[in-house]
C-alpha positions in Angstrom: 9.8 6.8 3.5 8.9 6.1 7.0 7.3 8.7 9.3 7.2 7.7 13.4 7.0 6.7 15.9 3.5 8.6 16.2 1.5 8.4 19.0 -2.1 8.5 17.4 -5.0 8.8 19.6 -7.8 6.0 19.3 -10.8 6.1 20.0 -12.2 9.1 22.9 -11.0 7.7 26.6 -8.3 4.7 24.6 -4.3 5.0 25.3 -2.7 6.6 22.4 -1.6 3.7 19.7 2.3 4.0 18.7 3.0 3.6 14.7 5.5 3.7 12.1 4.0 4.3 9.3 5.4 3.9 5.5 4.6 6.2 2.7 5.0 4.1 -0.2 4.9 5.3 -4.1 4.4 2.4 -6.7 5.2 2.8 -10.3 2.9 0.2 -12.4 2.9 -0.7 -16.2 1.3 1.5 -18.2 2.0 4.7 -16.2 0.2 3.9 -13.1 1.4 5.8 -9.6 -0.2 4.4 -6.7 0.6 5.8 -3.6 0.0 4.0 0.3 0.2 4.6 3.9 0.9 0.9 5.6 1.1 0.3 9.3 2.5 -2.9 10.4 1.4 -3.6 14.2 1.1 -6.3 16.6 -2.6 -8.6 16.0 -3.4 -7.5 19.2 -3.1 -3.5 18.5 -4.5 -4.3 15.0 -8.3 -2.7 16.0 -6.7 0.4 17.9 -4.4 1.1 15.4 -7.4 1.1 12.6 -9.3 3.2 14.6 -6.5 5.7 14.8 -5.6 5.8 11.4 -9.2 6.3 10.1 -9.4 9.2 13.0 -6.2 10.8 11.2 -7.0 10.0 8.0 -11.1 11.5 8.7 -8.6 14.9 10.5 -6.9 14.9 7.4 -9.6 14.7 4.7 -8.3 11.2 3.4 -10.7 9.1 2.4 -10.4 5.3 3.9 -10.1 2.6 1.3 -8.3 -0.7 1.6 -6.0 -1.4 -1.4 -5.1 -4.9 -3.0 -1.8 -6.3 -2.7 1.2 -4.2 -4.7 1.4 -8.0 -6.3 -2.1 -7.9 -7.6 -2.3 -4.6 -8.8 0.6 -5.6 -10.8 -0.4 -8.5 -12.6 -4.1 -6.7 -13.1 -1.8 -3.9 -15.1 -0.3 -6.8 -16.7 -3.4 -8.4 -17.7 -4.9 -5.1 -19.4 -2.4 -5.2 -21.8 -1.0 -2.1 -20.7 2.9 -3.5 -21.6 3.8 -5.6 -24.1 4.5 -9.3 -23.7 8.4 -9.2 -23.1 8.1 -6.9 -20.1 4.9 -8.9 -18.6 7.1 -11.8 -19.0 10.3 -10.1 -16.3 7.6 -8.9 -14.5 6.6 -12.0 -14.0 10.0 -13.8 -13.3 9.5 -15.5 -16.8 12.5 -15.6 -18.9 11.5 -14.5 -22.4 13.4 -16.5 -25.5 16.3 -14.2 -27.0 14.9 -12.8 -30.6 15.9 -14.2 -33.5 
């Protein structure tokens, strides 16, 4: 889903920052739902845009927390065994040998 464009205010006397932001849900092995806010913004708004999303998310009682890659969280499901080794395998773009 994408919400914006917001205008989120910055930091106390900074210009409003403009963002579309993406509410993402990801189902991992095992039974795993993350959920995510991402931002993507120009380098240069990068430290305004932070600021204004901590602000929102500190309004909002969110706490802050960077998040690995959707890519990493899914092989670290796949490492913990959570899915056998047939699925780990598609996840993984690794064709598995038709059974016998």
């Amino acid at each position: 889903r994408r919400l914006g464009p917001l205008a989120l205010p910055a930091d106390d006397g900074e210009p409003a920052v403009t963002l579309v932001l993406e509410l993402d849900r990801s189902e991992l092995p095992g039974g795993r739902v993350d959920h995510e806010v991402e931002a993507e913004v120009p380098a240069e708004l990068a430290p305004a845009a932070e600021r204004a999303l901590r602000a929102l998310c500190a309004r909002a009682g969110v706490p802050w927390r960077s998040a690995p890659s959707k890519a990493a969280r899914l092989f670290a499901a796949l490492e913990e065994g959570t899915v056998g080794p047939t699925a780990a395998s598609r996840a993984k773009g690794i064709a598995s040998p038709p059974a016998t």
